[in-house]
C-alpha positions in Angstrom: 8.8 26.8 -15.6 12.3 24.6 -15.2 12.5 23.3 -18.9 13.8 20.0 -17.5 15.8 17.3 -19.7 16.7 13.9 -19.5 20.5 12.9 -18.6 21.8 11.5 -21.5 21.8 8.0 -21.3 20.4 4.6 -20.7 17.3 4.9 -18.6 14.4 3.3 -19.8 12.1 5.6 -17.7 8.8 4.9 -15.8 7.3 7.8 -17.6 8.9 7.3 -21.0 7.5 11.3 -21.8 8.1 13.1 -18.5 11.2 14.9 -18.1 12.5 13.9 -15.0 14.3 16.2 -12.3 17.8 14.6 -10.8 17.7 14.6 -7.7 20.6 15.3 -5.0 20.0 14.8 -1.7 16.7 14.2 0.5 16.6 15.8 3.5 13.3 15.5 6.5 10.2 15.7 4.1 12.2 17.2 1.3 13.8 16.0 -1.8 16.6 18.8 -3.7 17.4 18.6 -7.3 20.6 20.0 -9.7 18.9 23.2 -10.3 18.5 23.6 -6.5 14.5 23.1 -6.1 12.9 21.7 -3.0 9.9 19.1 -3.5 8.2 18.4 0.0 7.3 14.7 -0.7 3.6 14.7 0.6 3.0 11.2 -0.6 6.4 9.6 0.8 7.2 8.6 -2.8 3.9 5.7 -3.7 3.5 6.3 0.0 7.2 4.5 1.8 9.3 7.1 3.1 8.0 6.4 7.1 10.7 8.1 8.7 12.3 10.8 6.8 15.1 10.9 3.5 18.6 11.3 4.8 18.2 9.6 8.2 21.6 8.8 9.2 21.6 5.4 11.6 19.5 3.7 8.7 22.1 4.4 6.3 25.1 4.0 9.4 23.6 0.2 10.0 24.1 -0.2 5.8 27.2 0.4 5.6 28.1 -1.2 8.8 26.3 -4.6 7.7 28.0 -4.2 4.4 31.3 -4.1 5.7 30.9 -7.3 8.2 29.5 -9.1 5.4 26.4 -8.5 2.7 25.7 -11.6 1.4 25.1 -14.8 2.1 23.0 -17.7 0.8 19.5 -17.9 2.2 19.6 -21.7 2.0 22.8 -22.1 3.3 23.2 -19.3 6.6 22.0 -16.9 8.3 23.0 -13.8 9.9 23.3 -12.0 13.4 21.0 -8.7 11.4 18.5 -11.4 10.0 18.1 -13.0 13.1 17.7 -9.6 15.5 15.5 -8.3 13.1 13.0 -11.0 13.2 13.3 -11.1 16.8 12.5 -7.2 16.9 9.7 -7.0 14.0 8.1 -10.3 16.0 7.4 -8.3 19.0 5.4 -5.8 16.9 3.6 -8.3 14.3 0.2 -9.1 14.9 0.5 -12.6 14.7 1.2 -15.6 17.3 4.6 -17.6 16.9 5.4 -15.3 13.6 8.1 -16.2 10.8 9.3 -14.3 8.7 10.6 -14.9 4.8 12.3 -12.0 3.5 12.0 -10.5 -0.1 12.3 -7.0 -2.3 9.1 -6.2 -3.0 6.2 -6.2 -2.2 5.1 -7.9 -5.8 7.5 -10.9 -4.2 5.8 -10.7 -0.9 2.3 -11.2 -2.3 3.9 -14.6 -4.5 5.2 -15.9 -1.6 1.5 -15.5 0.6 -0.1 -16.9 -2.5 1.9 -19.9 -2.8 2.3 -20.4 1.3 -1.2 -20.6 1.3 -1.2 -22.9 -1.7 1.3 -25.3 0.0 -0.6 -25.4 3.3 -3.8 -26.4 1.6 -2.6 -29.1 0.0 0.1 -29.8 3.4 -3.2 -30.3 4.8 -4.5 -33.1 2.6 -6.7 -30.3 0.5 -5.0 -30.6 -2.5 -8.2 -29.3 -4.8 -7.9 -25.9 -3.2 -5.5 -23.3 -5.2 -8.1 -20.3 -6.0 -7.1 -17.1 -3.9 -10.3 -14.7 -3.9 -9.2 -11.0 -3.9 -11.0 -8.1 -4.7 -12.0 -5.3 -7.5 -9.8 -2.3 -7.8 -7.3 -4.0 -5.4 -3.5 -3.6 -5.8 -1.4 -6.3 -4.9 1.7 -6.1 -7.2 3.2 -6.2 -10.7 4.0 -9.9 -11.0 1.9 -12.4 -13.1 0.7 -13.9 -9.7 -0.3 -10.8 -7.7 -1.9 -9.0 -10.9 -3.8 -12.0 -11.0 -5.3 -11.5 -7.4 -5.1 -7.5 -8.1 -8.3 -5.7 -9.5 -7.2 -3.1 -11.7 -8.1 -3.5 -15.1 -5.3 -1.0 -16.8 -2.9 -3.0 -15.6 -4.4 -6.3 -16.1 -5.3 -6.4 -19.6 -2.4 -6.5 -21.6 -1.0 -9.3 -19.8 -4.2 -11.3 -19.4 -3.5 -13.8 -21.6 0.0 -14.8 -19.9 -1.9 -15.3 -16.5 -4.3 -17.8 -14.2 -6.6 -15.3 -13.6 -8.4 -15.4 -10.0 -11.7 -14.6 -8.9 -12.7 -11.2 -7.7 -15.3 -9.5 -5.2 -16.4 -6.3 -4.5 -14.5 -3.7 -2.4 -15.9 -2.4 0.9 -16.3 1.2 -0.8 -19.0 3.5 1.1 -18.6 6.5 -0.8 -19.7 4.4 -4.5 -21.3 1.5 -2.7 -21.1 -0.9 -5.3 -24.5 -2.3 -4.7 -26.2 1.1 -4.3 -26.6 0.2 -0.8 -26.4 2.4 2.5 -24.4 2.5 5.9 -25.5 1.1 8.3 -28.5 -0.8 6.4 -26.7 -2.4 3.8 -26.1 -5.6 5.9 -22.0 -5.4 5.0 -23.0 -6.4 1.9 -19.6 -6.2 0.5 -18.0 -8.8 3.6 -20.9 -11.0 3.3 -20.5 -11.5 -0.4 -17.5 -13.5 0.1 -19.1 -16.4 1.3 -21.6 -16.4 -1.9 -18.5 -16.1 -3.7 -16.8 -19.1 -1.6 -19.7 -21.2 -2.8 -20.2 -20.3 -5.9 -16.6 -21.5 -6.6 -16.8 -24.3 -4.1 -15.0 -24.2 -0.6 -12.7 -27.1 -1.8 -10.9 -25.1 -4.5 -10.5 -21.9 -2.4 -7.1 -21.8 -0.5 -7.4 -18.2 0.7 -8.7 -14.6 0.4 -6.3 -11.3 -0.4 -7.3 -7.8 0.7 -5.8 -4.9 1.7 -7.2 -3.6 5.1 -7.6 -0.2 4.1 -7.4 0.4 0.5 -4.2 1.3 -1.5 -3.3 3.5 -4.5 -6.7 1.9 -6.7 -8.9 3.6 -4.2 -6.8 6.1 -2.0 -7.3 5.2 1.3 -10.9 3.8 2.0 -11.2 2.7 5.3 -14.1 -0.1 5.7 -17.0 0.1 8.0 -16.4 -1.4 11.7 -18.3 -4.8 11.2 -16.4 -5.5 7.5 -13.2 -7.3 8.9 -14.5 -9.3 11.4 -17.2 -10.3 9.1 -14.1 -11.3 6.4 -12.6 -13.1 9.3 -15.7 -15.2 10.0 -16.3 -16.2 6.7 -12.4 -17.2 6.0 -12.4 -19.5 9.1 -16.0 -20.7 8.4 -14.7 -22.5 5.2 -11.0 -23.0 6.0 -9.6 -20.1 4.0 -6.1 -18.4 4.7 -6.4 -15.1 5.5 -4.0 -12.9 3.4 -3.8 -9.5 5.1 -1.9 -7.2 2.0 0.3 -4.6 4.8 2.5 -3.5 2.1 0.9 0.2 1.9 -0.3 0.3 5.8 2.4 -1.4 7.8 4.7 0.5 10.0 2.9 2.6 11.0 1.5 4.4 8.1 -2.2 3.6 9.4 -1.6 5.6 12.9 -0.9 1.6 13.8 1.9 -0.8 13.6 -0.4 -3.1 11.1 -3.6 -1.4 10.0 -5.3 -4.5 10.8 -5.5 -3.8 14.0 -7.7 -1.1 14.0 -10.5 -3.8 14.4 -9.0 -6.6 16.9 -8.3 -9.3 14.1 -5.7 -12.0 13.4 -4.8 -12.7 9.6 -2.7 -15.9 9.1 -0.3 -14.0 6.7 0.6 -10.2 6.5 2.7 -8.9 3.3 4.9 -5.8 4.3 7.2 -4.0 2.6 7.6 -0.1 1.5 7.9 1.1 5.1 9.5 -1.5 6.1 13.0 0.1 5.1 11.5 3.1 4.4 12.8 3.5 1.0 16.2 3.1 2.0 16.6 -0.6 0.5 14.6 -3.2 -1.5 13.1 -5.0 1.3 9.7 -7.1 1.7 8.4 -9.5 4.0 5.8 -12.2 4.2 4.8 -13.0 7.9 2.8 -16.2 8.7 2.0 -18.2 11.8 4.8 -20.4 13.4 1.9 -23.4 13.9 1.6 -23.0 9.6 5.7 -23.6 9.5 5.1 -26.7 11.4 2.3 -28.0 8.9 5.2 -27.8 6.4 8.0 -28.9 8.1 5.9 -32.3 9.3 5.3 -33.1 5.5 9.5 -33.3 5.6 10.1 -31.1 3.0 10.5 -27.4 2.9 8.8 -24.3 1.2 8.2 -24.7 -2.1 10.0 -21.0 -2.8 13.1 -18.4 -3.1 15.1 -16.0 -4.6 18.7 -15.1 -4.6 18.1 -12.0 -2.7 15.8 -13.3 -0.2 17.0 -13.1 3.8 19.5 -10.4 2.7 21.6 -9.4 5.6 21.5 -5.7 4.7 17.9 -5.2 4.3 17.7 -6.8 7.6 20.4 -4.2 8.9 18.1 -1.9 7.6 15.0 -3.2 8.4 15.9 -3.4 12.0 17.3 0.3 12.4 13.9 1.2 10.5 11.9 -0.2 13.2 13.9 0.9 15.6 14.1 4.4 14.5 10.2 4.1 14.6 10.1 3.0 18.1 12.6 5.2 19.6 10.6 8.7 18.0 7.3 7.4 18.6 6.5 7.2 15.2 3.5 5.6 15.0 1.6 7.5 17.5 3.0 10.5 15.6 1.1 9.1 12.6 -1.9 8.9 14.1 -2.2 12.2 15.4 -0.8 14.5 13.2 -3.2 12.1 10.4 -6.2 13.2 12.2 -4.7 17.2 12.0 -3.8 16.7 8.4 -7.0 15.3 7.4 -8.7 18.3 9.5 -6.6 20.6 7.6 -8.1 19.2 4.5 -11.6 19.5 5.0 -11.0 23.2 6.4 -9.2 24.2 2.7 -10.8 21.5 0.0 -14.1 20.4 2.1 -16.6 22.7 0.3 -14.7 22.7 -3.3 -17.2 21.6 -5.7 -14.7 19.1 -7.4 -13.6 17.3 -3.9 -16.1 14.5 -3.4 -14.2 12.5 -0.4 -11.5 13.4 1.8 -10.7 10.2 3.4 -8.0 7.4 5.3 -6.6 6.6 8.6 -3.3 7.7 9.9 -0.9 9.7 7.4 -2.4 7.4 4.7 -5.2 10.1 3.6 -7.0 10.3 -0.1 -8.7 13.6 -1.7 -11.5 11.8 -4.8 -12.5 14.0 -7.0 -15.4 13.9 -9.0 -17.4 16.5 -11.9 -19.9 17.1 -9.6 -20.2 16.8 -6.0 -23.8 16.4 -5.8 -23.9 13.7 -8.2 -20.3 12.3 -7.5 -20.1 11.9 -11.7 -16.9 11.1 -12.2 -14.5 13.2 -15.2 -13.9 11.7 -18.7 -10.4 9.3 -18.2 -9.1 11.9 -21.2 -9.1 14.5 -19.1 -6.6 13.1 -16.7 -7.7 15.3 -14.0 -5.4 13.3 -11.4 -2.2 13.4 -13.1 -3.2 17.1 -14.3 -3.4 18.1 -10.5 0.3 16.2 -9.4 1.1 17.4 -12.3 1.1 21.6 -11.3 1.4 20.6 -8.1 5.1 19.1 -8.9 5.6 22.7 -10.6 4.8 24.5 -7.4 7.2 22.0 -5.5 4.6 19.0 -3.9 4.7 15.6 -4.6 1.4 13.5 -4.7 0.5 10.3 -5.7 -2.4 10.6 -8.2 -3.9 7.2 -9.5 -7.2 6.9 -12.0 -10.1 4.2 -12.4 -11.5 4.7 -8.9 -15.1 4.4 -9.9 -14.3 1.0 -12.1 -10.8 0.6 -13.0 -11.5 3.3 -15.7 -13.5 6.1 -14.8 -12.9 8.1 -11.4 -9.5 10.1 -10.2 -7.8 10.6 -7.1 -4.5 11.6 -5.5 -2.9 10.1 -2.0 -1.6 12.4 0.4 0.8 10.6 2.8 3.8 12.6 4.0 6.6 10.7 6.1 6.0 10.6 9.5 8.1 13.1 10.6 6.2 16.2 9.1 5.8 19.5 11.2 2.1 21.5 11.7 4.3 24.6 9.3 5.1 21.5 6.7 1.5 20.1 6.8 0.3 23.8 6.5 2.7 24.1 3.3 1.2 20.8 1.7 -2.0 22.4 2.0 -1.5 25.5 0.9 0.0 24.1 -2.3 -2.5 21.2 -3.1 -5.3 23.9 -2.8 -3.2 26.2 -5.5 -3.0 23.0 -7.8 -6.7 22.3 -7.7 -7.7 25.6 -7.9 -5.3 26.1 -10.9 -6.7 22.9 -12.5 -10.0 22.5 -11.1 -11.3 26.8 -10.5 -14.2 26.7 -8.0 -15.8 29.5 -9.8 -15.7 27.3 -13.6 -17.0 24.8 -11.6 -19.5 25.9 -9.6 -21.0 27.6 -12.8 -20.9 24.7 -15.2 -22.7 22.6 -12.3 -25.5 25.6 -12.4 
């Protein structure tokens, strides 16, 4: 083992104990460090890097927006790159007459949909409406607002206090239905709970509902039954919500589609995007809403009650727009949803049968492995144990990167890891990824100490 050490400096660190490698250069799926390692980055970082590290007309249409000019007041101009970029992302946005308001992150993206839908409420003359419904063991960003929406207790609870907090339903979850129901008797239980909640609260005071269409890093890639969205859609028109439609994991392509949402024929009225947006190769998030909602606001003769300095930057559009285009031009997305379903099939084939693998699930290259004590029983480990970070952990030692997250079961028990390599990845590369994870489990999790403590 490398006995890595921190440069000596300045960084306050996301993982104040963890010694972290410098990296180089990144090169396909592959990142290189100073002491000359290669880490094939099977999550694409917390699942971003769509099209590759080191692809060279991304960072060619940086530097060329940079040089014409990089920045500009948002309130004051616009730019050739912002302008061509919406014009290009609107032909592959799932929503009539889009506009889009540009951001950094994805934590900005979910403020602005919270407050857009805010604004059009009261725009409306439904000024009593502010509550946005989202759901448990959600993930909607780091900011006071979208950790108020979000449902993951570990990183809600210190800051409770500080926040509005917002109300919270169940997640479409199959595996752990949270009402110990069944597919396909269960009625969608967890869709049609939303109008209980609705009027529980009172349709007047609810502005919207949040969700991610196929679960993030808090559940690792759950996919919903058929009937869940349509059902949600229903509901939000029946009693004049906004549809918030959280893209910032599955957009561009991530979900084997341009917007994940379309996997079951529905219209949100916003989308958040950001991670693949510019694939990791600048800060760049987007909130997309219908054009017929910008019209609402701009009758009322004002404007949209938001900003930020860095908002409509003309470099992240630069970026942005040779993203996208990079995606189009490679056939990206189909790629994703094809060599997902091989990946996936990989999985089962090595982990399947392992007593400690309880799901193998996702859509696309957006897949999650749960693991779980026992199989049979699908008990979850003791949160000491760390099982998740344990397993990234020695698999970061052999060379793969993962994305392992814990609380799966209820924000505190329950551990998983995302596997989500960029798009780009080769049968020999997904064969590598596989071959490795199965080292790291078996190094952390033996079948054989497992399968005997079960007996």
């Amino acid at each position: 083992m490398i006995d890595y050490k921190h440069p000596q400096g300045n960084v306050f660190y996301r993982r104040i104990d963890f010694a972290h490698p410098m990296i180089t250069r990144g090169e396909g799926v592959y990142l290189f460090d100073t002491f000359g390692r290669r880490y094939l980055d099977a999550s694409g970082g917390p699942v971003l890097v769509n099209i590759g590290h080191g692809v060279d007309e991304v960072v060619d249409a940086i530097a060329e927006q940079a040089r014409q000019v990089a920045y500009v007041h948002a309130s004051m101009f616009t730019t050739q790159a912002l302008e061509d970029y919406s014009s290009a992302l609107a032909e592959v946005t799932p929503l009539p007459d889009p506009r889009f308001f540009y951001l950094c992150s994805g934590s900005e993206a979910t403020e602005t949909a919270i407050k857009f839908a805010r604004q059009i409420q009261v725009n409306r003359g439904q000024g009593e409406r502010y509550l946005v419904i989202g759901r448990w063991r959600s993930y909607h960003g780091t900011t006071l607002g979208a950790l108020a929406v979000s449902g993951r207790p570990a990183l809600r609870s210190l800051y409770m206090p500080m926040m509005q907090d917002m109300p919270h339903i169940p997640p479409p979850y199959c595996y752990r239905c949270p009402f110990s129901l069944e597919y396909s008797t269960c009625g969608i239980l967890c869709a049609t709970v939303l109008e209980d909640q609705i009027k529980i609260l009172g349709a007047n005071t609810v502005a919207a509902m949040i969700a991610e269409p196929i679960s993030g890093a808090s559940l690792a890639a759950v996919v919903p039954p058929p009937e869940y969205w349509p059902l949600v859609r229903e509901i939000c028109d029946k009693y004049g919500l906004l549809l918030i439609d959280d893209e910032v994991m599955t957009g561009f392509g991530r979900s084997g589609r341009w917007f994940a949402i379309e996997t079951w024929g529905v219209t949100p009225d916003v989308i958040t995007m950001a991670k693949g947006a510019a694939g990791g190769y600048w800060p760049l998030s987007i909130t997309a809403v219908k054009g017929e909602h910008v019209e609402v606001i701009r009758q009322q003769g004002g404007g949209f009650v938001h900003g930020g300095t860095f908002s409509h930057h003309a470099v992240g559009a630069a970026a942005g727009l040779a993203t996208l285009r990079y995606i189009q031009d490679h056939d990206l997305v189909a790629a994703s949803a094809s060599k997902g379903e091989q990946l996936k099939a990989k999985l089962q084939a090595a982990l399947g049968d392992h007593p400690n693998v309880g799901d193998i699930r996702g859509q696309g290259l957006m897949l999650g492995l749960e693991l779980v004590a026992d199989r049979l029983t699908k008990e979850p480990f003791p949160p000491k144990t760390r099982v998740a970070r344990r397993l990234a952990d020695a698999a970061f030692e052999l060379g793969l990167i993962l994305y392992p997250g814990q609380g799966t079961v209820d924000g505190v028990y329950g551990d998983h890891v995302m596997i989500a390599p960029p798009f780009i990845v080769t049968d020999e590369q997904m064969d590598e990824i596989v071959a490795i994870l199965a080292a790291a489990v078996e190094a952390v999790l033996p079948a054989s100490v497992a399968s005997g403590r079960r007996n």
